[in-house]
Backbone bond lengths (Angstrom), bond angles and torsions (degrees), N, CA, C in turn:
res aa  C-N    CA-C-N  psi(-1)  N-CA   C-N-CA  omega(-1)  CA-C   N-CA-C  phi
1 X - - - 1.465 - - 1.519 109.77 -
2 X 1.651 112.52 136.33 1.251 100.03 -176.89 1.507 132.54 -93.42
3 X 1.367 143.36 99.23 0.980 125.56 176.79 1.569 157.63 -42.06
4 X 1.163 135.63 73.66 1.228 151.25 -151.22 1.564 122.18 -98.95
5 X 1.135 107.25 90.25 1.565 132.68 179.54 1.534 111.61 -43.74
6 X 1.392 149.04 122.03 1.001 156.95 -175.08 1.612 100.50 -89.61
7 X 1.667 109.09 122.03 1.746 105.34 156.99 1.419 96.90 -143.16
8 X 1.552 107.36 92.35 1.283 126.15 129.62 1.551 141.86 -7.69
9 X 1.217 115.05 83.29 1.641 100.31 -158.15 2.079 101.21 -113.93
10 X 1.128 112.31 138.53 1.555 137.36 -172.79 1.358 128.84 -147.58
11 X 1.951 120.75 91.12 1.255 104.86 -141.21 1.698 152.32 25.23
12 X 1.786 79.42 57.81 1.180 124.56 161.78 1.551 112.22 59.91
13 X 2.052 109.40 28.52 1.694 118.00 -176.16 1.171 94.42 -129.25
14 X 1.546 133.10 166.61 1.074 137.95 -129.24 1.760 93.92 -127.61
15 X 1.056 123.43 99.97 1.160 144.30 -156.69 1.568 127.37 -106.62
16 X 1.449 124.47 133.06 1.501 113.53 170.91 1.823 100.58 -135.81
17 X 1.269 106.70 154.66 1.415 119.22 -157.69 1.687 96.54 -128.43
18 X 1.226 115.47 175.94 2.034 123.65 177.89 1.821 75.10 -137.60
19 X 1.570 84.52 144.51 1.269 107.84 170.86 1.675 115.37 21.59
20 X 1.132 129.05 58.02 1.303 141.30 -178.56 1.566 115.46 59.43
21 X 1.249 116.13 -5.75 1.388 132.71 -130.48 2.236 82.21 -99.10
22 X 1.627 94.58 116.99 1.545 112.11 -170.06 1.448 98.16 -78.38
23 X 1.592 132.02 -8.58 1.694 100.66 -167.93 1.910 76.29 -102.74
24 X 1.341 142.14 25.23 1.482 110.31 153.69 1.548 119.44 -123.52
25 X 1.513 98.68 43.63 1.487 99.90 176.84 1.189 109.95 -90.02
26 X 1.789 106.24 138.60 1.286 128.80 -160.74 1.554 88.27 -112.30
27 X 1.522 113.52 137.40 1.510 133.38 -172.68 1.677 84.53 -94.31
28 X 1.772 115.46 118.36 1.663 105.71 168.98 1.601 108.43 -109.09
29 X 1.400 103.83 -13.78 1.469 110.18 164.17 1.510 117.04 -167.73
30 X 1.366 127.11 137.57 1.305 143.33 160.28 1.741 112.02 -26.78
31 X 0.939 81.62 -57.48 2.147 95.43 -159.43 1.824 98.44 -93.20
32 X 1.322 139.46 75.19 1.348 110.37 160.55 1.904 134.22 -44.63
33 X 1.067 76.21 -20.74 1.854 70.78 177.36 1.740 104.11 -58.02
34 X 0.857 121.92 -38.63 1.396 142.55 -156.36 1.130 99.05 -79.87
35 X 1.487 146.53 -22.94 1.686 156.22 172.42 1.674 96.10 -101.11
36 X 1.266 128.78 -18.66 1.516 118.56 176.86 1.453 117.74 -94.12
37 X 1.476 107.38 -18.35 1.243 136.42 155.96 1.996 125.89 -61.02
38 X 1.285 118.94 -35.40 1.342 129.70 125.99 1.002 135.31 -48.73
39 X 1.303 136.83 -70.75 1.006 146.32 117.15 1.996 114.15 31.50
40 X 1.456 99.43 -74.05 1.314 96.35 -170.75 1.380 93.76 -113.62
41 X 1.036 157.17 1.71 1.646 118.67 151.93 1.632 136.33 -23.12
42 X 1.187 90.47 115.85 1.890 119.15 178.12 1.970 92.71 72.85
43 X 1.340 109.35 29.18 1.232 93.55 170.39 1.656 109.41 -128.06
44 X 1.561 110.01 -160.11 1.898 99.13 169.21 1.688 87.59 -135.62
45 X 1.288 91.45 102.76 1.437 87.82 -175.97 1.480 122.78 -57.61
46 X 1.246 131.91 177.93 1.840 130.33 -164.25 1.724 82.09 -154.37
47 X 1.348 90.68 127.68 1.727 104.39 -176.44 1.743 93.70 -115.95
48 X 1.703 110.41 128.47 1.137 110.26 145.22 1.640 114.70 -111.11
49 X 1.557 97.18 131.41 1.620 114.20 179.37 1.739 117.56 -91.65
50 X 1.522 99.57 108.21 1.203 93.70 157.62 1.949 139.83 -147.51
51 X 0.717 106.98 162.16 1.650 83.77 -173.96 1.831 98.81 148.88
52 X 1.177 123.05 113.67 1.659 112.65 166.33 1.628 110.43 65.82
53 X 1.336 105.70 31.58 1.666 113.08 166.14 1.127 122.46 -88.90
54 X 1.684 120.20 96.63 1.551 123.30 -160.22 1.660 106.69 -100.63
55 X 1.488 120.15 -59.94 1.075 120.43 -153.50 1.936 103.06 -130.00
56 X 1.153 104.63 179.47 1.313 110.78 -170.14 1.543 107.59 -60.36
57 X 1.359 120.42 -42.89 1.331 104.65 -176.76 1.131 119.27 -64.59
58 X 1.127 127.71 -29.02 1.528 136.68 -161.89 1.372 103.94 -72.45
59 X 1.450 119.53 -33.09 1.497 113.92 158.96 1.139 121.71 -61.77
60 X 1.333 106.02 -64.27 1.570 112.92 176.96 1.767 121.61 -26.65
61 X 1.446 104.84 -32.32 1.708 121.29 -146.15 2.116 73.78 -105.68
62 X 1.049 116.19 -39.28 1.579 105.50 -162.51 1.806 92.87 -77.64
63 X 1.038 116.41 -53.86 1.943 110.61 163.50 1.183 117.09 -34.24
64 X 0.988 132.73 -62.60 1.570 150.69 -174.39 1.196 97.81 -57.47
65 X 1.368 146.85 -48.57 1.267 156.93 -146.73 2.008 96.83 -87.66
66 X 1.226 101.57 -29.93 1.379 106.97 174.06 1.633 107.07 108.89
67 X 1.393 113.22 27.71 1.556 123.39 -176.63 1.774 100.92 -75.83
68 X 1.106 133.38 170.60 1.526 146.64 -145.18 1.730 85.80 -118.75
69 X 1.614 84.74 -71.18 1.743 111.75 -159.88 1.601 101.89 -138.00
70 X 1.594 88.71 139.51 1.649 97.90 159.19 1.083 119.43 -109.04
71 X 1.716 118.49 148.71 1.515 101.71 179.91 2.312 86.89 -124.94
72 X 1.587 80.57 147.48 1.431 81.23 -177.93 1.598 90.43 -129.73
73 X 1.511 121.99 151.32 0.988 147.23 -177.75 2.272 114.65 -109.58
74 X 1.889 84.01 -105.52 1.231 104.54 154.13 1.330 122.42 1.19
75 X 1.564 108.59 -84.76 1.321 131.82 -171.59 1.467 120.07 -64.88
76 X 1.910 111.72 -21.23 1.367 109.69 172.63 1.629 119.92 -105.77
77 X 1.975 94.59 21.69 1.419 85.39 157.17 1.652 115.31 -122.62
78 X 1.317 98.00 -3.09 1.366 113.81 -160.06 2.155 95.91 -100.39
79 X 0.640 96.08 -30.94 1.796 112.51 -161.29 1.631 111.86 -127.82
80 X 1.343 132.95 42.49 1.396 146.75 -167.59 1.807 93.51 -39.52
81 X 1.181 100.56 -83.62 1.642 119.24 -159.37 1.641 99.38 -37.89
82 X 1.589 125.90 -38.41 1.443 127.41 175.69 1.063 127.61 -48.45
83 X 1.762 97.75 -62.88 1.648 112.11 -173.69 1.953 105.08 -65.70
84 X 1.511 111.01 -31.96 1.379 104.14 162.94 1.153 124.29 -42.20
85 X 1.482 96.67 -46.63 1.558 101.77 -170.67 1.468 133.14 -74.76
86 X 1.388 111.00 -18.56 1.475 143.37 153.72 1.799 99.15 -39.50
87 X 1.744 108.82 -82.35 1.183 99.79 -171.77 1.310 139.04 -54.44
88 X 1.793 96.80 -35.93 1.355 111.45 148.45 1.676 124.72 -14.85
89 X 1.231 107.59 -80.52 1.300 123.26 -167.57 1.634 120.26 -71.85
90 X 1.199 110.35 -39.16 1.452 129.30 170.67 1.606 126.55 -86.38
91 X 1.404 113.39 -27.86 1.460 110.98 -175.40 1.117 112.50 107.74
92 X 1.571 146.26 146.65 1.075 160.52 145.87 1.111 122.24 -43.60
93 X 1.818 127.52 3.54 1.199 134.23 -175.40 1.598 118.96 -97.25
94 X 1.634 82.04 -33.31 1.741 101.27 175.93 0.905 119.93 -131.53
95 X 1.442 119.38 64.19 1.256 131.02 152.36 1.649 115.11 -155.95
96 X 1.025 141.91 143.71 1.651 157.91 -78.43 1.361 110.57 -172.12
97 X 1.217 139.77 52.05 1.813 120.14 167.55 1.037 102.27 -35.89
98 X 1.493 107.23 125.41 1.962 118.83 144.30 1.645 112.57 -86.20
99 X 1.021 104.32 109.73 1.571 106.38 -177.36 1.230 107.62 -124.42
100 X 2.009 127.94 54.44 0.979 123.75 169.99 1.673 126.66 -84.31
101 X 1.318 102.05 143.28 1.679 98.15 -170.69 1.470 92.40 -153.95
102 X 1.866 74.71 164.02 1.818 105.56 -174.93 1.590 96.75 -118.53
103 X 1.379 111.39 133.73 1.547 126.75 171.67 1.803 92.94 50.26
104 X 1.004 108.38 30.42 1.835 118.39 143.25 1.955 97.69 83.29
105 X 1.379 106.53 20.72 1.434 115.67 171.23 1.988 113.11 -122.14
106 X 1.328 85.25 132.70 1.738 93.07 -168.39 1.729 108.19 -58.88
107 X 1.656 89.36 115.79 1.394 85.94 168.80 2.151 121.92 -94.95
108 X 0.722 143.95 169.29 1.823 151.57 -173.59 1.082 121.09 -134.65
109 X 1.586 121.58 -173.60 1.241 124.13 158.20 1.547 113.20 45.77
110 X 1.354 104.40 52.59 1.216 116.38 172.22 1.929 109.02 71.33
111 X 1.372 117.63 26.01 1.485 97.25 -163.33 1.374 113.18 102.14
112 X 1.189 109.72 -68.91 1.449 126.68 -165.91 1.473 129.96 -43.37
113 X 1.397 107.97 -14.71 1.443 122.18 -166.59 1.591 100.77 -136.18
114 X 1.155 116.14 116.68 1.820 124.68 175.05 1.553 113.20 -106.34
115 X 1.572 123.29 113.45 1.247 150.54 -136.67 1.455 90.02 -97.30
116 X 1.413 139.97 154.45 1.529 130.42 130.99 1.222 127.51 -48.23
117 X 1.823 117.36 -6.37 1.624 102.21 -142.88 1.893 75.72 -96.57
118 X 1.607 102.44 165.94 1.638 113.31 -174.76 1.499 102.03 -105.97
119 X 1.303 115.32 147.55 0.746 98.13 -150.89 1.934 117.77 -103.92
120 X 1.760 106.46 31.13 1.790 127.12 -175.34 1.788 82.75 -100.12
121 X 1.142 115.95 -27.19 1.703 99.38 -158.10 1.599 89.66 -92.22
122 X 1.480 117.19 -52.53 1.577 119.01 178.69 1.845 111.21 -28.32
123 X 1.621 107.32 -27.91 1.519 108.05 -153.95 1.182 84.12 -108.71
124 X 1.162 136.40 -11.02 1.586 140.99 -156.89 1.575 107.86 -88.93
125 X 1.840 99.67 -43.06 1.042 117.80 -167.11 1.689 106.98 -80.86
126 X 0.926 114.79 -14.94 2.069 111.70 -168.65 1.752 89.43 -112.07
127 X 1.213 128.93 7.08 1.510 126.61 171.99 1.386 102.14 -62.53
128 X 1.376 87.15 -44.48 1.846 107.49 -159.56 1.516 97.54 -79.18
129 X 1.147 130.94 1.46 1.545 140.37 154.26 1.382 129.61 -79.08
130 X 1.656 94.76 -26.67 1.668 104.60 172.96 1.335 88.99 112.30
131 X 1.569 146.03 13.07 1.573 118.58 178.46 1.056 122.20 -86.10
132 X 1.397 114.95 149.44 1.487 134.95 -163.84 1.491 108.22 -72.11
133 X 1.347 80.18 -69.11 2.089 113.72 -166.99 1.265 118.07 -100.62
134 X 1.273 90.94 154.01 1.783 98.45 -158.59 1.676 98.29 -142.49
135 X 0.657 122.41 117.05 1.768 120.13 155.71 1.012 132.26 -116.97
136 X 1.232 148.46 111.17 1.377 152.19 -159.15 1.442 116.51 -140.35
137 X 1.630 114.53 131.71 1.346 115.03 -173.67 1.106 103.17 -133.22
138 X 1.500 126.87 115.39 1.395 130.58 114.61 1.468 130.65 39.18
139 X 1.231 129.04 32.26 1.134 131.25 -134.66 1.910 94.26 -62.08
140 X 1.280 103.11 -49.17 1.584 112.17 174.27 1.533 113.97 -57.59
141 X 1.247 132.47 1.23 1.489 149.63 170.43 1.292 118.13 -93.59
142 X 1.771 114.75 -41.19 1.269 119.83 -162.01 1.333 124.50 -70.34
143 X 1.510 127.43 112.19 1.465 114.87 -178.72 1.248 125.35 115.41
144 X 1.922 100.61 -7.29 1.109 115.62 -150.38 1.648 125.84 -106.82
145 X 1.296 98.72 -17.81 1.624 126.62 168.88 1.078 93.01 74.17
146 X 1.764 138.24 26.57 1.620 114.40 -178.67 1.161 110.91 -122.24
147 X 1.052 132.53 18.79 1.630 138.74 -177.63 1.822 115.78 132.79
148 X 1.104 97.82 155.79 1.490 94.84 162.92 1.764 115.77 -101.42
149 X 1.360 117.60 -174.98 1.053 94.43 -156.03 1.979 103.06 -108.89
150 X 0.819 114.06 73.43 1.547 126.44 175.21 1.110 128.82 -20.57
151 X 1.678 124.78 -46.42 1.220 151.14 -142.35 2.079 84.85 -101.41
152 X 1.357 107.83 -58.87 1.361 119.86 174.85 1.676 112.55 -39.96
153 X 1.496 106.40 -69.40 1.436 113.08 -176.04 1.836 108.30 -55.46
154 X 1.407 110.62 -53.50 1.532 108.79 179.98 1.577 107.95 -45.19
155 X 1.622 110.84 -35.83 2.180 94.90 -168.80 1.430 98.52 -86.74
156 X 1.518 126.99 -15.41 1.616 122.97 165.99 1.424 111.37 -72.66
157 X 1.248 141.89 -20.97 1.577 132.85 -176.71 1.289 97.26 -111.79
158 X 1.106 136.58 -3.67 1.384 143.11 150.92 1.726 118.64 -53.14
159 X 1.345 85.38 -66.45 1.703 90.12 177.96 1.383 131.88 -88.95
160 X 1.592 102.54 -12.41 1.232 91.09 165.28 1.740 131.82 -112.87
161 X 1.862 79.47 45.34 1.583 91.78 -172.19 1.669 116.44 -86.49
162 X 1.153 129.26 131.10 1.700 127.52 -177.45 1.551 93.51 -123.53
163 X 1.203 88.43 172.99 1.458 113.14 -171.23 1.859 108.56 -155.98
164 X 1.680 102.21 126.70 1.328 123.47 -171.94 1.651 102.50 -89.80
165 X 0.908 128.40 152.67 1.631 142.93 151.89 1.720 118.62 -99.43
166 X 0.863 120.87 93.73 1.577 97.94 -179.41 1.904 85.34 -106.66
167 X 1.874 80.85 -170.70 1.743 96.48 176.42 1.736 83.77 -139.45
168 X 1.287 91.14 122.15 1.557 124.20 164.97 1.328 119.62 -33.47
169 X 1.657 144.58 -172.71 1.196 125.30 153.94 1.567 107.08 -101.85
170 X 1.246 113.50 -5.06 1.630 111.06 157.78 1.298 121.23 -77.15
171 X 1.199 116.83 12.21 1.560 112.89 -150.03 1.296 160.36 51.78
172 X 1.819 110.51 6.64 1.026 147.76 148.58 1.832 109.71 -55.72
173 X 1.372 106.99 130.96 1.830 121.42 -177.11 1.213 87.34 -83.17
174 X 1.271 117.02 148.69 1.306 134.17 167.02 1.497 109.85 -141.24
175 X 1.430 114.20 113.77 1.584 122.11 -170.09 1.966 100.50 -95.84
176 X 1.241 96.99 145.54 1.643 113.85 -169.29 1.793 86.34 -125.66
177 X 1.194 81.96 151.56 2.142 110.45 171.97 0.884 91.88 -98.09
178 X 1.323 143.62 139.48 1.233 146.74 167.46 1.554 99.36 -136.65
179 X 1.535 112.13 161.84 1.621 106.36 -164.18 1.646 108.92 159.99
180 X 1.026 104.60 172.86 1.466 114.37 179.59 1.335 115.18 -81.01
181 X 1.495 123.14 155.60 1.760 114.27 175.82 1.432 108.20 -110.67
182 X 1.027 116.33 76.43 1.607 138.81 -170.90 1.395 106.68 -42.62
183 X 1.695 145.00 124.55 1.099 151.92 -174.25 1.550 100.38 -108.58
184 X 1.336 113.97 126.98 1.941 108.92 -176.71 1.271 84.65 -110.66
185 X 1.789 96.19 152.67 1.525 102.54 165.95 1.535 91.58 -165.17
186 X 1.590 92.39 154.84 0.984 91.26 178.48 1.882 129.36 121.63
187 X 1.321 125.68 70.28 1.367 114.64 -179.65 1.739 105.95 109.09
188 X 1.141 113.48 -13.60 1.255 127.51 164.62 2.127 105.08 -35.71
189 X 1.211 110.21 145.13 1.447 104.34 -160.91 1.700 92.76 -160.06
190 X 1.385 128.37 -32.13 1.748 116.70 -150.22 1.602 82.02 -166.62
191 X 1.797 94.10 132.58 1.750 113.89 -163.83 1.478 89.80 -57.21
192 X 1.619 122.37 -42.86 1.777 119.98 -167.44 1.502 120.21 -38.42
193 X 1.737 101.80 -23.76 1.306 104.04 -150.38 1.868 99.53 -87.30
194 X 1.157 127.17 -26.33 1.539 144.47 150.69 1.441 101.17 -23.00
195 X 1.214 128.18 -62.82 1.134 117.35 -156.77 1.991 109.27 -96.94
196 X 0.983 122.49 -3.92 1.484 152.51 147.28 1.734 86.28 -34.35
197 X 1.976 93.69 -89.26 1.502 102.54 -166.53 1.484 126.59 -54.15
198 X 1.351 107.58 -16.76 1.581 107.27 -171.15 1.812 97.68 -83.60
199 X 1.343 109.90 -23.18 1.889 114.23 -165.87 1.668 95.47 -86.70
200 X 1.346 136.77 -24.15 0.772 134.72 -177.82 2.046 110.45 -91.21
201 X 0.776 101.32 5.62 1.871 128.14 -178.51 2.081 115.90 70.66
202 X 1.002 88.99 51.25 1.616 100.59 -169.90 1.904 85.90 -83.31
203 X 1.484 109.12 128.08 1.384 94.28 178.35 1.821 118.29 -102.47
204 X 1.107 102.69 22.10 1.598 115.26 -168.32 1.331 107.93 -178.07
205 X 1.346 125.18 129.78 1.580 116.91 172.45 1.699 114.42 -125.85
206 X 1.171 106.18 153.80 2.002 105.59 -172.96 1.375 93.80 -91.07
207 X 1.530 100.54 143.49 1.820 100.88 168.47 1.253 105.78 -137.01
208 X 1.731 135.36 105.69 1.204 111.66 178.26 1.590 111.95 -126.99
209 X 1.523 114.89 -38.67 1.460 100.93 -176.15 1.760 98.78 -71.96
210 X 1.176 121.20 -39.45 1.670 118.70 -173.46 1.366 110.49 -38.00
211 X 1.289 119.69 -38.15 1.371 131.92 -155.55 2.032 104.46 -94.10
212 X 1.396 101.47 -22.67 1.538 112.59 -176.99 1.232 106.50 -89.48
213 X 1.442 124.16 -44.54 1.910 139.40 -179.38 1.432 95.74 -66.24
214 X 1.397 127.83 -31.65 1.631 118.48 -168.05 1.602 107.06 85.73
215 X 1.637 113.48 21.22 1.478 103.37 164.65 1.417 110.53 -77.27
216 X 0.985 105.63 -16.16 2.248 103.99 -164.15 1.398 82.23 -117.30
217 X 0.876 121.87 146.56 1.845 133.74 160.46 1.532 109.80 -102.87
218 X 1.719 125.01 128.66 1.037 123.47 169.92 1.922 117.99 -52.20
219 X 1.221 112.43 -16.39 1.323 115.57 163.18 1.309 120.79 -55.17
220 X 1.279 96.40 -78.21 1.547 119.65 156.34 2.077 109.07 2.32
221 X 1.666 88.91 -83.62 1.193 97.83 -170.83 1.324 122.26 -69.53
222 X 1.540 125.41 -1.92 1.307 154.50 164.63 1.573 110.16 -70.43
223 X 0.883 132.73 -32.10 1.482 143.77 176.99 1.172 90.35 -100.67
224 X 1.437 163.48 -55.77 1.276 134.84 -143.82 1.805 89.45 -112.04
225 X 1.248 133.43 24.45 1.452 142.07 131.80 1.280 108.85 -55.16
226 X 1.300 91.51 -77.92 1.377 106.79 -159.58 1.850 121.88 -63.55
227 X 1.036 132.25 -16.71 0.871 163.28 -117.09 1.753 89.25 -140.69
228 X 1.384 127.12 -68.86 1.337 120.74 167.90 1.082 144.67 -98.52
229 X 1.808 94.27 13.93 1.258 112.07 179.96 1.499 137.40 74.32
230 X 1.162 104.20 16.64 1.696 128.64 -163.58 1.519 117.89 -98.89
């Protein structure tokens, strides 16, 4: 499972929020370069960009910039035919559903706006697009140091689990899992709980206030790299 460090950025300082909620953001540093710079010691860091991804250039300009992956939210509930067109053009490798929600309905617009759409069919629906990646947070988790949300991720890799049949070149069937690579985030609090998400098939998890409070130690997460090879 891959570990993926959260840096939060809010006039341009390095920021953590509770439940999306803007009057309790805590300033943890001025300079983000300077936490991405931690961050990647003895490594090459891989940036996924996301946040305020409207139109084609803005991808274009976040690639160029030397981004990994984009993850778009907003725009793939608000703007269907676009964010298609994103994967379209780029591949299913680098590019990112945001499928964060509250009481299991996609919230946007920074949080700020709570959608009708739910959020197994939202993920259900861009499968059938070819998407890879998925990240989804807890919005009622986020910020919160009390868990992530387990119960959530298990009915999303649940349902959006398929299964291939092929025929071998011996002629033996050989059935494949096929499925989304679900990114958790969100509420994360105690290193134990990492390995929870990886047994339950979480293929990447966000860690950001744990890692700012000094519950997770960048050591920590340095050994359980290295260690699984991730």
């Amino acid at each position: 499972m891959r570990i993926i460090p959260a840096i939060d950025i809010i006039d341009g300082k390095c920021v953590r929020l509770s439940k999306g909620d803007y009057t309790t953001k805590k300033i943890y540093n001025e300079n983000p370069l300077e936490v991405a710079l931690q961050f990647a010691s003895k490594t090459q860091l891989k940036i996924d960009f996301g946040g305020g991804l409207k139109h084609h250039e803005d991808v274009r300009i976040a690639f160029e910039s030397g981004a990994q992956q984009i993850t778009g939210g907003s725009i793939a509930l608000k703007a269907r035919e676009t964010f298609v067109g994103w994967i379209q053009k780029y591949g299913p490798r680098k590019i990112i559903l945001g499928a964060d929600a509250i009481d299991e309905r996609i919230a946007i617009s920074g949080w700020l706006e709570v959608s009708n759409t739910s959020v197994v069919p939202f993920i259900k629906e861009y499968q059938r697009h070819g998407i890879k990646y998925v990240i989804c947070t807890d919005i009622s988790k986020d910020g919160m140091l009390q868990g992530p949300a387990f119960e959530l991720y298990q009915k999303i890799l649940a349902k959006t689990k398929k299964w291939e049949t092929r025929i071998t070149g011996s002629g033996v069937e050989d059935e494949e899992v096929l499925g989304i690579h679900l990114i958790a985030s969100g509420g994360i609090s105690h290193f134990d709980e990492l390995a929870k998400l990886a047994d339950i098939g979480c293929e990447g998890a966000i860690i950001g206030k744990a890692i700012y409070e000094n519950r997770i130690s960048l050591k920590q997460l340095e050994r359980y790299i290295l260690a699984n090879g991730t």
